[in-house]
matplotlib code that plots the C-alpha trace (Angstrom):
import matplotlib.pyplot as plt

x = [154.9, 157.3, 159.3, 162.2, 163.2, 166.4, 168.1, 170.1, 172.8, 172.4, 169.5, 171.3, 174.3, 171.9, 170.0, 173.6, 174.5, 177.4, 176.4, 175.1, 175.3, 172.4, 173.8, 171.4, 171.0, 169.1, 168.8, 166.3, 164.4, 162.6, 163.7, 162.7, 161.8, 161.1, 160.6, 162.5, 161.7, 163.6, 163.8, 160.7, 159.6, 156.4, 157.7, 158.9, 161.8, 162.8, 163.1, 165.5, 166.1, 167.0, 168.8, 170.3, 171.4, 175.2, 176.2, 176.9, 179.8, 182.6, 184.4, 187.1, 184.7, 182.8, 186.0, 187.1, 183.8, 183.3, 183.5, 179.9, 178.4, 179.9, 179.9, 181.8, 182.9, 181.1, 178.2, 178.7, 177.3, 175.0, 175.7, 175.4, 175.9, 173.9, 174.8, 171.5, 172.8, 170.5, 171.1, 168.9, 168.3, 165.6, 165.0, 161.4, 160.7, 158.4, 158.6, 154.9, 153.3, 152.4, 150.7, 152.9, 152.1, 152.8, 155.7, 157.3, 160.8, 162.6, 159.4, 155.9, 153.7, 152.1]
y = [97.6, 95.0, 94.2, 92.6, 90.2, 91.0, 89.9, 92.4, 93.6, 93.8, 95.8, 98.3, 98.4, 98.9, 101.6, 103.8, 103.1, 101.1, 98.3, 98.3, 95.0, 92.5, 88.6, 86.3, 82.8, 83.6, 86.5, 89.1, 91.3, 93.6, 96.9, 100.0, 101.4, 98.4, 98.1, 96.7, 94.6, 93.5, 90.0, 88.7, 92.4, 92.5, 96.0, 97.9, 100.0, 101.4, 101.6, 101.6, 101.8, 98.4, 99.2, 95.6, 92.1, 91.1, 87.6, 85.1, 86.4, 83.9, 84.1, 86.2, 88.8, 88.1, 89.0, 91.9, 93.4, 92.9, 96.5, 96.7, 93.3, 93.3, 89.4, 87.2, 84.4, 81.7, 83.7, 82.3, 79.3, 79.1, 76.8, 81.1, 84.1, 87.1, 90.4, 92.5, 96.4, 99.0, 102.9, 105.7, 103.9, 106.0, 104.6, 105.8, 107.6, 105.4, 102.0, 100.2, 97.0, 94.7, 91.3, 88.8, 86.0, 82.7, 81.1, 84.3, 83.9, 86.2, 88.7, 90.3, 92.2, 94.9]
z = [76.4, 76.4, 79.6, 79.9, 83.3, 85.0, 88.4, 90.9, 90.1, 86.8, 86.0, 88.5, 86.1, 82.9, 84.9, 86.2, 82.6, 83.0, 81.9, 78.0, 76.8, 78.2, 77.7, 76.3, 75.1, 71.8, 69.5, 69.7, 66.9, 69.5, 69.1, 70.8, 74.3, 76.8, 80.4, 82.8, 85.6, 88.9, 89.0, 92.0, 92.8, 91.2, 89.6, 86.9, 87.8, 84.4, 81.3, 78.2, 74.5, 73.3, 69.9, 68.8, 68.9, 68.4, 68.3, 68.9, 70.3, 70.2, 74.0, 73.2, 71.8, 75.3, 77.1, 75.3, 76.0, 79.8, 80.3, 78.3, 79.6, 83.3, 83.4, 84.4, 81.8, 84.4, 82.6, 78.9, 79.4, 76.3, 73.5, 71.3, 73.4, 72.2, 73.3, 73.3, 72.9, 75.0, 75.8, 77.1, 80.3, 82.9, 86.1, 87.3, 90.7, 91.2, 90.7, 89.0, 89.8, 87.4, 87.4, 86.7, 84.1, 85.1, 83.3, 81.9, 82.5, 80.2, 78.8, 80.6, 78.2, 80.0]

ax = plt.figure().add_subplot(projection="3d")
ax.plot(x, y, z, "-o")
ax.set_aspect("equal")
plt.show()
Protein backbone atom coordinates (compact mmCIF):
# COMPACT_ATOMS: atom_id res chain seq x y z
CA UNK A 1 0.00 0.00 0.00
CA UNK A 2 0.89 3.35 -0.71
CA UNK A 3 1.22 5.96 2.18
CA UNK A 4 1.05 9.27 1.98
CA UNK A 5 3.32 11.82 4.55
CA UNK A 6 1.32 14.42 6.36
CA UNK A 7 2.07 16.94 9.39
CA UNK A 8 -0.48 17.76 12.37
CA UNK A 9 -3.13 19.35 11.89
CA UNK A 10 -3.71 18.41 8.77
CA UNK A 11 -4.02 14.85 8.56
CA UNK A 12 -6.52 15.50 11.65
CA UNK A 13 -8.70 17.64 9.24
CA UNK A 14 -8.55 14.89 6.39
CA UNK A 15 -9.36 12.21 8.98
CA UNK A 16 -12.76 14.33 10.81
CA UNK A 17 -13.39 14.90 7.14
CA UNK A 18 -13.17 18.48 6.95
CA UNK A 19 -10.65 18.88 5.13
CA UNK A 20 -10.78 17.19 1.39
CA UNK A 21 -8.38 18.76 -0.63
CA UNK A 22 -4.50 17.74 0.16
CA UNK A 23 -2.14 20.82 -1.38
CA UNK A 24 0.68 19.77 -3.25
CA UNK A 25 3.58 21.02 -5.33
CA UNK A 26 3.16 18.48 -8.34
CA UNK A 27 0.50 16.47 -9.74
CA UNK A 28 -0.39 13.02 -8.85
CA UNK A 29 -1.81 9.86 -10.95
CA UNK A 30 -2.22 7.58 -7.79
CA UNK A 31 -5.53 6.79 -7.36
CA UNK A 32 -7.25 4.63 -4.88
CA UNK A 33 -7.15 3.75 -1.18
CA UNK A 34 -3.85 5.02 0.55
CA UNK A 35 -2.53 5.20 3.89
CA UNK A 36 -1.87 7.92 5.81
CA UNK A 37 0.92 8.73 8.00
CA UNK A 38 1.58 11.34 10.90
CA UNK A 39 4.37 13.26 10.01
CA UNK A 40 7.64 11.77 12.67
CA UNK A 41 5.32 9.10 14.38
CA UNK A 42 6.65 6.05 12.93
CA UNK A 43 2.70 5.21 12.23
CA UNK A 44 -0.09 4.91 10.10
CA UNK A 45 -3.16 6.45 11.53
CA UNK A 46 -5.50 6.08 8.57
CA UNK A 47 -6.56 5.78 5.66
CA UNK A 48 -8.42 7.38 2.61
CA UNK A 49 -9.71 7.20 -0.96
CA UNK A 50 -7.65 9.49 -2.95
CA UNK A 51 -9.92 10.18 -6.06
CA UNK A 52 -8.03 13.02 -8.11
CA UNK A 53 -5.66 15.81 -8.92
CA UNK A 54 -6.90 19.48 -9.70
CA UNK A 55 -4.53 21.99 -10.76
CA UNK A 56 -2.74 23.96 -10.80
CA UNK A 57 -5.01 25.97 -9.20
CA UNK A 58 -4.41 29.61 -10.00
CA UNK A 59 -4.74 31.65 -6.33
CA UNK A 60 -8.04 32.72 -6.56
CA UNK A 61 -9.25 29.18 -7.14
CA UNK A 62 -6.92 28.41 -3.98
CA UNK A 63 -8.93 30.98 -2.00
CA UNK A 64 -12.23 30.20 -3.02
CA UNK A 65 -11.67 26.76 -1.88
CA UNK A 66 -10.11 27.13 1.61
CA UNK A 67 -13.10 25.58 2.99
CA UNK A 68 -11.89 22.11 1.23
CA UNK A 69 -7.94 22.70 1.62
CA UNK A 70 -7.99 24.53 5.13
CA UNK A 71 -4.75 26.51 4.27
CA UNK A 72 -3.72 29.42 4.59
CA UNK A 73 -2.47 31.32 1.36
CA UNK A 74 1.22 31.57 3.17
CA UNK A 75 0.71 27.84 2.03
CA UNK A 76 0.80 28.40 -1.94
CA UNK A 77 4.08 28.77 -2.16
CA UNK A 78 4.76 26.41 -5.25
CA UNK A 79 5.75 27.75 -8.53
CA UNK A 80 1.93 25.01 -9.52
CA UNK A 81 -0.38 24.31 -6.71
CA UNK A 82 -2.10 20.88 -7.04
CA UNK A 83 -5.12 20.16 -5.17
CA UNK A 84 -5.11 16.30 -4.54
CA UNK A 85 -9.07 15.40 -3.97
CA UNK A 86 -9.59 12.43 -1.25
CA UNK A 87 -12.95 11.08 0.57
CA UNK A 88 -13.82 8.10 2.51
CA UNK A 89 -11.35 8.93 5.22
CA UNK A 90 -11.11 5.89 8.29
CA UNK A 91 -8.97 6.57 11.00
CA UNK A 92 -7.79 3.16 12.54
CA UNK A 93 -8.23 2.07 16.29
CA UNK A 94 -5.04 1.35 16.26
CA UNK A 95 -2.48 3.07 14.91
CA UNK A 96 0.54 0.63 12.84
CA UNK A 97 4.21 0.95 12.77
CA UNK A 98 6.07 1.01 9.90
CA UNK A 99 9.78 1.19 9.06
CA UNK A 100 10.56 4.27 7.64
CA UNK A 101 12.74 4.56 4.49
CA UNK A 102 15.29 6.96 4.53
CA UNK A 103 14.71 10.01 2.31
CA UNK A 104 10.93 9.51 1.85
CA UNK A 105 9.55 12.77 2.23
CA UNK A 106 6.21 12.87 0.57
CA UNK A 107 5.54 8.64 -0.07
CA UNK A 108 6.42 5.22 2.13
CA UNK A 109 5.47 1.92 0.32
CA UNK A 110 4.45 -0.47 2.76
Amino acid sequence: MDCLIIKSPYIDLILSGVKTWEIRGSRTHKRGKIGLIKSGSGTIIGEVELVDCVGPLSLQEFLNNKNKHQSSSKTLMYKKTYAWVIKNPKKFDVAKKYKHPMGAVIWVKV
